[in-house]
N, C-alpha and C positions, 0 to 999 in steps of 0.2 A: 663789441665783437668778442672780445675776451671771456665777458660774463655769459653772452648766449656758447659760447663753448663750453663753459664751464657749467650749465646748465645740462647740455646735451650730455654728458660726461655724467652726470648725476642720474639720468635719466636711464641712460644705459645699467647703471649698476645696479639701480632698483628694480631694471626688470630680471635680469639675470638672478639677483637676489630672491627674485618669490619664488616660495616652494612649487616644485610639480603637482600638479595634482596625478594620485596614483590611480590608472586606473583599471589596476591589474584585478581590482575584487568584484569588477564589472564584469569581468572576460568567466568564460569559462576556464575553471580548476587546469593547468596543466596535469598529464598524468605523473610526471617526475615532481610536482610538487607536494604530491600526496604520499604517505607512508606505507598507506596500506598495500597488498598485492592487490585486492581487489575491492572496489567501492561503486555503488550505486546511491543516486539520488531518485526519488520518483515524486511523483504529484499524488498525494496520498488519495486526492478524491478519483480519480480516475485511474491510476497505476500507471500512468503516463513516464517513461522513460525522459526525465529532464537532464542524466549524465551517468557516464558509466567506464569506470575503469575494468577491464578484466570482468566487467560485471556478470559472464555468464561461466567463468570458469567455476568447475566444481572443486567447494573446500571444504576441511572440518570446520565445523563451525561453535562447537565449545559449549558455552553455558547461555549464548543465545538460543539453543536448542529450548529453553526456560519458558519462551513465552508461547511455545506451544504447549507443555506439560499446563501450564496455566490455563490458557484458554478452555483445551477443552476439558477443567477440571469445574472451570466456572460454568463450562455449557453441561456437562454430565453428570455432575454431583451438586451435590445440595452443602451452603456452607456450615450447617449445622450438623453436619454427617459428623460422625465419632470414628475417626481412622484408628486402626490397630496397628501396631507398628510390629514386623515382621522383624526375621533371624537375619533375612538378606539386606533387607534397607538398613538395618543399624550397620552392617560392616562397612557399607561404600567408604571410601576414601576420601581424605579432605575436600571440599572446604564441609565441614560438617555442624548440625550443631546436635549432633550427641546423644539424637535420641534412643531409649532400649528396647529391644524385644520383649514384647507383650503391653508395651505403655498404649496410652488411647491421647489421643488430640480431637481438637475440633478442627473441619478441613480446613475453614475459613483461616485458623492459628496456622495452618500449614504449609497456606499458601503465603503468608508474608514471609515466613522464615526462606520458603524456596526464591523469590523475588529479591527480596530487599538485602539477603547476603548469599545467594545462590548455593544455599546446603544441597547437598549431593545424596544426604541419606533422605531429607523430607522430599524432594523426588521421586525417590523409590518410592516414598508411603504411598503416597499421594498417586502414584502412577498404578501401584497393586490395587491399590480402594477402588479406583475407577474400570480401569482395565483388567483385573481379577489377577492379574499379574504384570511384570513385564513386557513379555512378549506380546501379551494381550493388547495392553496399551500402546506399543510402538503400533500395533494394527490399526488401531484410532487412528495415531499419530499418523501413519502415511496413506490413511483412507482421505482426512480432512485438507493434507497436502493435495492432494488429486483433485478436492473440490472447488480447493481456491486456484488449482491447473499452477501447482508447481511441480512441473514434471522432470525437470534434475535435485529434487530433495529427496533426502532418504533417511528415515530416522530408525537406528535401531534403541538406542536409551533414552530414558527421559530427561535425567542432568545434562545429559552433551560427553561427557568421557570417548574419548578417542575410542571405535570400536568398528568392529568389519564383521561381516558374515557372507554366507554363498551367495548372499542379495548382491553387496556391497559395502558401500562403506559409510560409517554416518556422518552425513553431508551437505550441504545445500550450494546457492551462490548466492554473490552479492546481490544478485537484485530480484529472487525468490525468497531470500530474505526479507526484504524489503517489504514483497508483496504481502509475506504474511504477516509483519506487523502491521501494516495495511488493512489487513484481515481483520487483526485485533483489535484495531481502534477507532474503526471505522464501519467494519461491515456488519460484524458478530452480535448477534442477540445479546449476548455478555460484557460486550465492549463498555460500557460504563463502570461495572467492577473492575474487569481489567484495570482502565485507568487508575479507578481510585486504587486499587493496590500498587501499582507503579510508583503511585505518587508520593503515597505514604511515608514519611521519613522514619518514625521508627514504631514500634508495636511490642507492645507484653503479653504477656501471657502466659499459661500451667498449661501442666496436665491433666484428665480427668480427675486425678484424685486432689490438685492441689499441691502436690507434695513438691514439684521440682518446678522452678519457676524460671523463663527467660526471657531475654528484650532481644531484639535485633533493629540494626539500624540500618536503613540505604546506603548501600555502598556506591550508588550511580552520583556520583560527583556533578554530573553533567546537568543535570536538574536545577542547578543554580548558577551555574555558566551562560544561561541563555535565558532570555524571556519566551516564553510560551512552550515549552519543553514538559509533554503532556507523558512520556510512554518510554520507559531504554534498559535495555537489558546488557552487560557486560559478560566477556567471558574468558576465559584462557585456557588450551591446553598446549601441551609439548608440541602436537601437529598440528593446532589451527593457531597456535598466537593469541596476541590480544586480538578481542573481536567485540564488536558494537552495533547495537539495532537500535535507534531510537525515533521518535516520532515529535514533530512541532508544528504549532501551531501560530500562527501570525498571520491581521488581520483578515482573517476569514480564509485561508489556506490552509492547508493541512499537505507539511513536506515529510518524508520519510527518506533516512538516510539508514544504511548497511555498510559495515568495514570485516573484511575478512584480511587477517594477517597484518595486523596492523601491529606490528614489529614484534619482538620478544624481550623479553627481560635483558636488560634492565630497562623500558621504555613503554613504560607501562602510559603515560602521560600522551603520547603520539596519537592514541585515538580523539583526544580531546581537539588535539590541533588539526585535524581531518574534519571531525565533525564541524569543525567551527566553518571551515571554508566550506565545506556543502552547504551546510544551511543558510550561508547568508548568500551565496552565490543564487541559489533559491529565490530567497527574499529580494536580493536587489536587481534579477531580472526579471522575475516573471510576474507578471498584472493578469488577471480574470477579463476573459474576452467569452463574448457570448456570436458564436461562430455560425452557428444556424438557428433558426426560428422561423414561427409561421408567419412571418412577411415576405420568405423569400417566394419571389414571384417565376409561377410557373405554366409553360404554355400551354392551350390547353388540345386536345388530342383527338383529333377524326374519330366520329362515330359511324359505324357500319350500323345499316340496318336499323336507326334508333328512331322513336316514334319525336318528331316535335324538333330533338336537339341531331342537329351534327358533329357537335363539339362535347366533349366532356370537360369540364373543369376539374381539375386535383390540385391536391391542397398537400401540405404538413402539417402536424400537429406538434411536434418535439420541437423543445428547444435543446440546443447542445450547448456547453460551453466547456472552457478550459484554461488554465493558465500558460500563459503562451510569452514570450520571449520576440526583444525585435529581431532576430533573425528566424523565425521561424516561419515557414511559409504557408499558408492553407490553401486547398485546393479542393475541386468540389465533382464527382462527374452525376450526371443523373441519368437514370436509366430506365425508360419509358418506353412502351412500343410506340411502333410507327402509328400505326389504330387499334383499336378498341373493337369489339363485338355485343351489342346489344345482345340480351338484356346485361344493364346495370344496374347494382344496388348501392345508395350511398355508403362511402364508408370501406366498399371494397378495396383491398391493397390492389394498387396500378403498377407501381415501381418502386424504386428505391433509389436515395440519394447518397452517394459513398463518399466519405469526407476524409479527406486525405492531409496529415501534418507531414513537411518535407518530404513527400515523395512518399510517406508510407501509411497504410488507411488505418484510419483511426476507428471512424466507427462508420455505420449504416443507418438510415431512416427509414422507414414506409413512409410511400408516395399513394394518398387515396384518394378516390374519388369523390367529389362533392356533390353529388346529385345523383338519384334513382333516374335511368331513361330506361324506357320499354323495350320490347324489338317489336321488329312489324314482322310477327309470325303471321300465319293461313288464318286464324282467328279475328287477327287484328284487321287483317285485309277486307276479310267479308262484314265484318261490322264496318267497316268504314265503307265497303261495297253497296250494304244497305240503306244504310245512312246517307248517301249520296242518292241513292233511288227514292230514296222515300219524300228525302227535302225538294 
């Protein structure tokens, strides 16, 4: 009796002794856990909102403003362009690397220096060569916002420097942000340079003549923090804080995360520790579900008037899919008339199928017909009126 107590008594203390398992890195991000004021995660293939702090408030957004100067320098210039470097790009303000009025670069040179240490003067070059000026270029810059429908961004410079005009203010949010690295590494004819410059750790190079020579190295620390960290721009001013865009990729996903205000000096490190929990929160919920395809079965729908068929048959041709999370719910409505009016032709759209994640529609389908049916016009009647006489 003694020992089976003393057994039980051991038994107790071992269970009491295993660790918890935590499983807080399951759950979605609390907002008080995060540092930043405002943070988005999205689904980079779809732009699919998977979390979002504050994500639609409007903020400065610093020297993430960077990977737009980029992109459409990669979509609008040529990398062997020879940029001239202006009276006004050499004065900007640190972080700089120094180049003079009247020097020549290759763009392709000018875009690693703007990337990899976020120079504030190669900006400007870079943004005059393209856009014939500044102003020029923020025109680009907030034409190509409108295309990717981010309709609270507003750019008036190409570094990002805190800056206002009778527009407003230069601006985005967390998860316009988002969208448009999105844009960048995913959607854009460009998107492969993009990357490879993102990714680059460091770069040489002169000037036209040779004479003045410089390296710059990636200052995105973040690129070695994590496996599959393809795309991230960093940024800071006095009004937006530290700020961060960056883009990952893991087993065939592609997650994009945005941090606006993610503290200020001294704490420069706190983006790290945001980005860590987005992205794995990311990774350790959401699996690839393929939510509609042409098996789903659909009934088929009174034909008026139709020579042979009473029924139409319609069909789907898209498949949709998306990465999806166990609480997320999918819903489906479809929408179809009651009947049909001869003539049909196959192929015509019937209706449409609206596919809804937790209560909010995600996308839409065309619903088409599978088969040509005639009507029985006055033509049809009397040939079959004949035809009936004659047999």
């Amino acid at each position: 009796m003694r020992r089976y107590i003393i057994n039980i008594l051991i038994m107790i203390i071992l269970l009491y002794s295993i660790p918890t398992l935590n499983v807080d890195a399951a759950n979605k991000p609390d907002d008080n856990e995060l540092y930043s004021i405002s943070a988005a995660l999205i689904d980079g293939d779809t732009g699919r909102i998977l979390y979002e702090k504050n994500g639609f408030d409007i903020r400065a957004m610093a020297s993430t403003t960077k990977i737009m100067t980029l992109i459409l320098a990669l979509e609008y210039g040529n990398l062997e362009d020879m940029v001239t470097v202006s009276d006004y790009a050499s004065r900007m303000p640190d972080v700089q690397l120094n180049i003079k009025a009247g020097e020549q670069y290759r763009l392709e040179d000018l875009l690693y220096s703007l990337i990899l240490e976020s120079h504030n003067d190669t900006a400007v070059a870079v943004a005059e060569h393209i856009g014939g000026d500044v102003e020029g270029f923020a025109n680009m810059m907030n034409k190509k916002a409108r295309e990717i429908g981010l309709s609270n961004t507003y750019f008036i410079t190409p570094n990002g420097l805190d800056a206002s005009d009778e527009n407003g203010t230069h601006s985005t949010t967390a998860v316009e942000l988002a969208l448009l690295m999105k844009y960048c590494v995913v959607e854009s004819p460009a998107k492969e340079d993009f990357v490879r410059i993102c990714q680059t750790r460091s770069h040489s190079f002169s000037d036209y003549t040779g004479k003045r020579v410089f390296s710059v190295n990636n200052k995105n620390s973040f690129l070695d923090m994590m496996e599959g960290v393809i795309a991230g721009k960093t940024g800071f001013t006095g009004d937006a804080g530290y700020c961060y865009v960056a883009a990952l990729e893991r087993n065939g996903k592609t997650y994009v995360i945005a941090l606006l205000g993610c503290g200020w000096p001294n704490n420069k490190n706190y983006k790290w520790s945001d980005s860590k929990k987005l992205f794995n929160y990311g990774i350790d919920n959401y699996e690839y579900s393929i939510v509609m395809d042409e098996t789903y079965e659909l009934s088929p729908i009174p034909v008026i008037n139709g020579v042979s068929n009473d029924y139409l048959d319609v069909y789907i041709k898209d498949e949709i899919g998306l990465i999806l999370c166990e609480d997320d719910i999918v819903t489906y409505k479809v929408s179809l008339p009651d009947k049909v009016y001869a003539p049909i032709e196959e192929g015509d759209i019937q209706g449409n199928i609206y596919i809804y994640v937790n209560e909010e529609l995600y996308t839409s389908i065309n619903i088409y017909s599978g088969e040509k049916i005639l009507e029985k016009d006055f033509w049809y009647c009397l040939r079959f009126s004949l035809f009936s006489f004659i047999k």
